[in-house]
C-alpha positions in Angstrom: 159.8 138.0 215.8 156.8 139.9 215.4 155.4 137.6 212.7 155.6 134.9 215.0 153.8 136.6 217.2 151.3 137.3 215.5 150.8 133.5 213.9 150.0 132.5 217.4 147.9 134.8 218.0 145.9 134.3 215.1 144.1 136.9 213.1 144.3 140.7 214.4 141.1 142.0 215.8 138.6 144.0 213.7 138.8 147.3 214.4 135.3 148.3 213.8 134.0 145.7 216.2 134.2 146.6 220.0 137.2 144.6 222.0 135.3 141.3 223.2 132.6 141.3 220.8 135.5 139.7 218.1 135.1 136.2 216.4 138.1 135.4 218.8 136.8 136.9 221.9 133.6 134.7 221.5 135.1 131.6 220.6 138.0 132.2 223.3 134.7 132.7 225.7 132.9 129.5 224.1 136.3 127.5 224.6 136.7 128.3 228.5 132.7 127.6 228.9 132.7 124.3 227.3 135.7 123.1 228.2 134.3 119.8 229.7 131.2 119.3 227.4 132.4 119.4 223.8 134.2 115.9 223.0 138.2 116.8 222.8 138.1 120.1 224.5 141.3 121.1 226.5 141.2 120.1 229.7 140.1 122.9 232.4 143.6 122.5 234.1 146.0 123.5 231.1 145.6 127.1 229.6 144.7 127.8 226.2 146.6 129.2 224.0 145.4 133.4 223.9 143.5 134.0 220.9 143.4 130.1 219.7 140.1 129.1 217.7 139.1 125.4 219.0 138.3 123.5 215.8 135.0 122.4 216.7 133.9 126.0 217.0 135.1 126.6 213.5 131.8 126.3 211.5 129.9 128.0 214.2 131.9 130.9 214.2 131.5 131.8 210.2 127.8 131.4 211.4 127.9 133.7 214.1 130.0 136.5 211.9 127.0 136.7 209.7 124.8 136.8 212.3 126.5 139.6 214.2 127.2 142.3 210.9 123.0 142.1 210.9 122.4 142.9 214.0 123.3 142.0 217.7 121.5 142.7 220.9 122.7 144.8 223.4 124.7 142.2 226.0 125.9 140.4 222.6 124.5 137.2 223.1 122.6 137.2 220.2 125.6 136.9 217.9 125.8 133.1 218.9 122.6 132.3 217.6 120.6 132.5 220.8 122.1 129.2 221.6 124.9 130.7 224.3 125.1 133.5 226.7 127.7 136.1 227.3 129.1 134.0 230.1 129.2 131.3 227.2 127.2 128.5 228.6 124.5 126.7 227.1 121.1 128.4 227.3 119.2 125.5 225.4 119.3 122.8 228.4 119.5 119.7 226.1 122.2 117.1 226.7 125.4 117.6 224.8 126.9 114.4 223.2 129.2 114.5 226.1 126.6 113.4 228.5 125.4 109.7 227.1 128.4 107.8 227.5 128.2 108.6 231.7 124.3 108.3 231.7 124.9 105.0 229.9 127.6 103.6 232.1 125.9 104.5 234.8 122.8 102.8 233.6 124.5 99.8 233.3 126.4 99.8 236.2 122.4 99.7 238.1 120.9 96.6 236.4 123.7 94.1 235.7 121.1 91.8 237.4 119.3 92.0 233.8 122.3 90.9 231.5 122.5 88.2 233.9 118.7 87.2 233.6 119.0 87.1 230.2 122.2 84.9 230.1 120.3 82.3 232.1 117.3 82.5 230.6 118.8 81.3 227.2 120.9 79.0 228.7 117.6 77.0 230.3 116.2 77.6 227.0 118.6 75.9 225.6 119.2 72.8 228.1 115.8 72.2 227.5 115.3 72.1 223.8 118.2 69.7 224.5 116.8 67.6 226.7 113.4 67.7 224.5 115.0 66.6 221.5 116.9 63.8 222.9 113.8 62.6 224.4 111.9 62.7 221.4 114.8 60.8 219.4 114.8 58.4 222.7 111.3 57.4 222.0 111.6 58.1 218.4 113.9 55.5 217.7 112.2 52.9 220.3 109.6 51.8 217.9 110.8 48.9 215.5 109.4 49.4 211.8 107.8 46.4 210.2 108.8 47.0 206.6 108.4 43.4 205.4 104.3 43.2 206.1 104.0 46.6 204.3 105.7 45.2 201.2 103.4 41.8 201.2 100.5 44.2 201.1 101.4 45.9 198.0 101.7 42.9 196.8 98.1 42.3 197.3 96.4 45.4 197.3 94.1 44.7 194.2 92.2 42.0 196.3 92.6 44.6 199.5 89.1 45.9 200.7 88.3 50.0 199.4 87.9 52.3 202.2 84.6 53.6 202.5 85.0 56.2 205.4 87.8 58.3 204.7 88.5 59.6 208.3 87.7 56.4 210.0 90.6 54.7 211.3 91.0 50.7 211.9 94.0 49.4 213.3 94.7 45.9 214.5 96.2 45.2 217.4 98.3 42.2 217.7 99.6 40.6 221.1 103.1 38.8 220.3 103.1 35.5 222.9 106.5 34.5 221.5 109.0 33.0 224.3 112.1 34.3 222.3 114.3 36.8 224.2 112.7 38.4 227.4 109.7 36.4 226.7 111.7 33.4 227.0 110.9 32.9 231.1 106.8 32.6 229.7 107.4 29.6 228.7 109.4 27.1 226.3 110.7 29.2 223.4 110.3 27.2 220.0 112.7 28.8 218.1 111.6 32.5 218.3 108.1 31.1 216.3 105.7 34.0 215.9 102.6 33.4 218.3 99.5 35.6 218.8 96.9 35.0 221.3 95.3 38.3 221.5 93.9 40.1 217.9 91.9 43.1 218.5 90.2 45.2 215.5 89.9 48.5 216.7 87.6 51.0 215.2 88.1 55.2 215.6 84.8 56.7 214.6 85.4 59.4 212.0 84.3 62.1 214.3 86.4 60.5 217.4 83.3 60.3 219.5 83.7 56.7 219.7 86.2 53.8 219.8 85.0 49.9 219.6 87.4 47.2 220.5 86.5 43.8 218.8 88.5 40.7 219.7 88.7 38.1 217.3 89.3 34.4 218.9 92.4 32.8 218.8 90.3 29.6 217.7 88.0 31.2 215.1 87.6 29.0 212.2 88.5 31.0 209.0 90.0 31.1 205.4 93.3 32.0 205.9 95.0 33.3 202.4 98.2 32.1 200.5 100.7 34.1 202.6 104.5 34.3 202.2 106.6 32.7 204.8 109.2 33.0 206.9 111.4 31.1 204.9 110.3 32.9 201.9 108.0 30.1 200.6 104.2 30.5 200.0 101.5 29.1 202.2 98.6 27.0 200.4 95.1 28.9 201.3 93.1 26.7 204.1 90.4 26.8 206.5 92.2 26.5 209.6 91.8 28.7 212.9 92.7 32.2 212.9 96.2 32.1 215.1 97.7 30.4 212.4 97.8 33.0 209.9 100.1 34.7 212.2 102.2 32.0 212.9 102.2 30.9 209.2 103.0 34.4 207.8 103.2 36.9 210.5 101.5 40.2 210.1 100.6 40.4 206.9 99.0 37.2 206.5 96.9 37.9 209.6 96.1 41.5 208.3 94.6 40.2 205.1 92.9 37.6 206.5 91.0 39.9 208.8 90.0 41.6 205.9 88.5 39.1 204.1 86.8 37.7 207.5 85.2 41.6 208.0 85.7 43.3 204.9 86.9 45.9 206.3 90.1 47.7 205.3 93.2 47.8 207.9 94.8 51.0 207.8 97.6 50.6 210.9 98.7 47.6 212.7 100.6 47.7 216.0 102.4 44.2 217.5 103.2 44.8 221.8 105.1 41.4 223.1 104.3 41.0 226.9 107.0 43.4 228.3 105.5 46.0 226.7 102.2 45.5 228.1 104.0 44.9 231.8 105.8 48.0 231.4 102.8 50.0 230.3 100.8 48.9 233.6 104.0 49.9 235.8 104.2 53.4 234.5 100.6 54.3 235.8 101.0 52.9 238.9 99.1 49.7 238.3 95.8 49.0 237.7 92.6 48.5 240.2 90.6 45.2 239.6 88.4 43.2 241.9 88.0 40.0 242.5 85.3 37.4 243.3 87.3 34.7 244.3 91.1 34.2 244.8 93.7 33.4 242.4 96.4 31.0 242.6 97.5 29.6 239.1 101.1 28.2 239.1 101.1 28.3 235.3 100.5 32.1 235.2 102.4 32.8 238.6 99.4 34.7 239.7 98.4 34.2 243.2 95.9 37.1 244.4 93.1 37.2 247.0 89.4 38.0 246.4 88.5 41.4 246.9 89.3 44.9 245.1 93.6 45.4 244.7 95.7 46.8 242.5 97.8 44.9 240.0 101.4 45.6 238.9 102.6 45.1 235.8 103.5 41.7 236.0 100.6 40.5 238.1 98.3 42.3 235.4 100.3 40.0 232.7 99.2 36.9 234.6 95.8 38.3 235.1 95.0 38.9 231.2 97.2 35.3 230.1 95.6 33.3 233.0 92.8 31.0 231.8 93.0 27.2 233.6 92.3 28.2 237.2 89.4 31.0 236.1 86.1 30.3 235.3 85.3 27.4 233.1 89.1 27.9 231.3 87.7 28.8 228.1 89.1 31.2 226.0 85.9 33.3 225.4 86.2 34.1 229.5 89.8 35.1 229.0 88.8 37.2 226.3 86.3 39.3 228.1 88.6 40.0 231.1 90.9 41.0 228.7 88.5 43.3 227.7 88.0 44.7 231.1 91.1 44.9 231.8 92.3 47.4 229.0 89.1 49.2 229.6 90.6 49.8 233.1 93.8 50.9 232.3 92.1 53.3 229.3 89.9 54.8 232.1 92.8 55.3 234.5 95.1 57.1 232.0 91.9 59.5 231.3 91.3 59.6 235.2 94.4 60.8 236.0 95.5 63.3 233.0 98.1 60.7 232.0 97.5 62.4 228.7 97.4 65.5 229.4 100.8 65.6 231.5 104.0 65.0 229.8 106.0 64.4 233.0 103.5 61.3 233.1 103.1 60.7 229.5 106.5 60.0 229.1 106.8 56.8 230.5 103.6 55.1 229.4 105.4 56.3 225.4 108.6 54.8 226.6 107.1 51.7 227.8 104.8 51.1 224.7 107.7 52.2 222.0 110.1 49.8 223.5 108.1 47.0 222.4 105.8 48.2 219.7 106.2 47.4 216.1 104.4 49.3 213.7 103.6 49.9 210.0 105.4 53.0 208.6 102.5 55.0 209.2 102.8 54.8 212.4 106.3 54.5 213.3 107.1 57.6 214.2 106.4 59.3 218.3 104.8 62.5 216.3 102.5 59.6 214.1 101.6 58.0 217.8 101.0 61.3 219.3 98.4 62.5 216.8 96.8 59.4 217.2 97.0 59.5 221.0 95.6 63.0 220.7 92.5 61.9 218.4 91.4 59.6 221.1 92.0 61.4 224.2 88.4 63.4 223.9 86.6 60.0 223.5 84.2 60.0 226.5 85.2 56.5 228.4 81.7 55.3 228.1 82.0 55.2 224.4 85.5 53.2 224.4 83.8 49.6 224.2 84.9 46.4 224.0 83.2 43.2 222.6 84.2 39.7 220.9 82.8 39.0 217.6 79.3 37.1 218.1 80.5 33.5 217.9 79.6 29.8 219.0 81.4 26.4 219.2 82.0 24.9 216.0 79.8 22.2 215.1 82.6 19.8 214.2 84.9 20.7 216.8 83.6 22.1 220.2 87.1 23.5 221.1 86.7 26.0 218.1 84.6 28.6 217.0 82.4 29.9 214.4 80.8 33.0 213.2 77.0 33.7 214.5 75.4 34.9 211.8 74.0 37.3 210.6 75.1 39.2 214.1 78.9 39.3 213.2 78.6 40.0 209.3 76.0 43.1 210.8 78.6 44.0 213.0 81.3 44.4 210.5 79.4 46.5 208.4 78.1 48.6 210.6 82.1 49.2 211.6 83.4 49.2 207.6 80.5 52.0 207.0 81.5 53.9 211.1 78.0 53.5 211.9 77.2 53.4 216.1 77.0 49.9 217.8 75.9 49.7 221.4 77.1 46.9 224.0 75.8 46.1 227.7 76.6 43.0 229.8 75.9 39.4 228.5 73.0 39.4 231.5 71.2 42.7 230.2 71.6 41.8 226.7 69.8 37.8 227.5 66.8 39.7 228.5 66.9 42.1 225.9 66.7 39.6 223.7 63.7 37.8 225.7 62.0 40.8 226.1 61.6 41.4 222.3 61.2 38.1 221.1 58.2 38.5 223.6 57.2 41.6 222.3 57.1 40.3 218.8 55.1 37.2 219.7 52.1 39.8 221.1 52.5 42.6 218.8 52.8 40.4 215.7 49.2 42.7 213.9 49.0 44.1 210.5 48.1 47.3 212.0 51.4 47.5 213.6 53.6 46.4 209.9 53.4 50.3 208.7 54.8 51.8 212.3 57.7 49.0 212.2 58.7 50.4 208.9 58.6 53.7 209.3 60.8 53.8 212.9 64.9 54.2 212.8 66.7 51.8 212.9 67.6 50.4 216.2 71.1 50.6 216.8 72.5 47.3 216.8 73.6 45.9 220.7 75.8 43.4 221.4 77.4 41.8 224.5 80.4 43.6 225.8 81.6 46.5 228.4 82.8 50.2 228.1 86.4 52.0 229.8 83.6 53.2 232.7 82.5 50.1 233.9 84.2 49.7 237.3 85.2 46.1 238.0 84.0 46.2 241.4 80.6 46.5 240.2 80.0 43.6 238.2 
């Protein structure tokens, strides 16, 4: 009986150490003090055993004996290491592990608002990178690659021009006027045949400072290559006007027979059938344009009255294709509003940060990928983008448009030849990116009769060694920039 006793108990008291001052005493003290800090103390309501040693006090205690044989103060704290009182509290003040878990809760039981934040955050995060990637694979996969032309041109590359400006960048644009498909209510659609009435060389100065437009007439007499057909047969080379290379052999054909015309190496080539250019007018809002006279052409269903307006995308179709009711019907007119035209809409998608703002980007891209066939190197919305970008710093006054310098043929009047030596100077002052310079037809006819009068007076030896030492004059020819305003002319 007694031996039980004195297992629950635990070890009898020291008798050279005062009553209290024991190793049990303490930690009996330390356990009623900290019975709701340390983690698995007994809880304040139940009783301790008398005498028990709480486990968590059990290395502290062979501490303490060590500390108390070599000396103790005289209230007995000091046998705890300073660290406790003889009430046996905490004298320290620091939190005990105890603590966290309830400043923690508590913590988050204040900001839920922020897990919440957090949560929604990602989620628009993520929505949108959804949405953005399915737009960019929306447009992506609008543009149709033209895979055949590339392949005809490796075929030919060893009578391809060399590149002489690296960074320069010349790509032809091609306007598709076939009546298959949507195109069909243009007009009588022969079998889907491949038409072009609008070629365009454009030229991207190596430092993008500049951008020149040159159209190239639908009835310019030229050699047109052996090309490969649509029916997998091979053209005979002719002289024949320059439509028919597209007809005979599509893009390709027409590529390499721009090339030999300029000499001048293609790099891109982009085909937009008439929706696409419809489309593209709709998605800035139109376009302004003023007219002289009205306009009522049955063949182009265009009727419009005189006076500055705003054309739709359809009404700017008839207004670019229209050429029997305006002016003298030749095709040289229709050109040059052409000309103005996309100078227009260029200067009204700078005007208005089209190109800046992706809410209004998007659907000039749509509009233009839906019916835009390409070369590999450009069939891709990144490739477009870069090239968008490249331009989009080109002041409007130096985005000009001009037709090659041509005349009537002399053995047909209703085609055209080459002036030279103006068109074979223009082409290499594009092939090597140097400037060129255009004003209207009127300013340029005096010009012209200006210095043909200053030549007639000035014509003295004195003068030959000043003439030879002056630049260069930079070479002007009859055209009109993206900031002319129509309204003005």
């Amino acid at each position: 009986m007694d031996a039980d006793v004195t297992d629950s108990a635990g070890t009898p008291a020291d008798p050279d150490l005062p009553a209290g001052d024991t190793p049990q005493g303490r930690s009996q003290g330390r356990s009623q003090g900290k019975a709701q800090e340390e983690p698995g103390a007994t809880d304040p309501k139940e009783e301790p055993e008398p005498g028990a040693v709480p486990e968590n006090d059990a290395p502290q205690d062979s501490g303490d004996e060590g500390e108390a044989g070599a000396g103790e103060d005289s209230e007995g704290g000091g046998g705890d290491g300073g660290r406790h009182g003889s009430d046996g509290k905490s004298t320290v003040g620091a939190q005990t592990w105890a603590d966290h878990p309830k400043d923690g809760s508590a913590s988050r039981r204040k900001r839920p608002w922020l897990r919440w934040a957090a949560l929604g955050a990602s989620f628009l995060v993520m929505i949108s990178a959804g949405a953005g990637w399915w737009l960019y694979k929306k447009l992506d996969g609008n543009i149709t690659t033209d895979t055949s032309a590339a392949a005809e041109l490796k075929v030919y590359e060893k009578e391809r021009p060399t590149p002489v400006v690296m960074d320069a960048q010349n790509i032809l644009l091609i306007g598709s006027d076939s009546r298959s498909g949507d195109n069909r209510e243009y007009g009588r659609d022969d079998g889907g045949s491949q038409r072009s009435d609008t070629t365009i060389l454009l030229h991207l100065a190596a430092d993008r400072k500049s951008a020149t437009a040159v159209s190239l007439p639908r009835d310019l007499m030229v050699e047109v290559p052996k090309c490969r057909t649509g029916d997998d047969k091979e053209s005979r080379e002719q002289f024949t006007q320059f439509n028919s290379a597209f007809e005979l052999g599509g893009t390709a054909c027409t590529i390499r027979t721009v090339e030999r015309l300029t000499g001048i190496r293609i790099d891109h080539h982009m085909v937009v059938d008439f929706n696409g250019f419809k489309d593209m007018v709709d998605a800035v809002d139109g376009v302004e344009i003023c007219l002289k006279e009205p306009i009522d052409d049955k063949d182009a269903r265009l009727e419009l009255p005189a006076g500055r307006q705003t054309l739709n995308g359809e009404e700017a179709l008839g207004y670019v294709r229209a050429r029997k009711t305006l002016g003298d019907g030749s095709d040289t007119e229709r050109m040059e509003r052409q000309q103005k035209f996309l100078g227009a809409l260029v200067n009204k998608m700078q005007s208005n940060g089209v190109l800046l703002n992706p809410t209004r980007l998007y659907p000039v891209l749509d509009a233009a990928t839906k019916s835009l066939t390409t070369d590999p190197g450009l069939d891709s919305l990144r490739d477009l983008y870069d090239l968008v970008r490249s331009m989009r710093d080109v002041p409007t006054d130096q985005v000009q448009f001009l037709t090659v310098p041509r005349q009537p043929y002399r053995q047909n009047p209703n085609r055209d030849e080459l002036v030279e030596p103006d068109a074979s100077e223009l082409f290499k002052q594009l092939r090597e990116d140097k400037p060129v310079a255009v004003v209207p037809a009127d300013e340029l006819k005096e010009k012209e009769e200006e210095k043909e009068k200053g030549k007639a007076q000035d014509e003295k030896p004195d003068d030959a060694g000043s003439d030879s030492e002056s630049p260069t004059p930079t070479p002007t020819y009859s055209g009109s920039s993206a900031a002319d305003d129509l309204c003005e002319q």
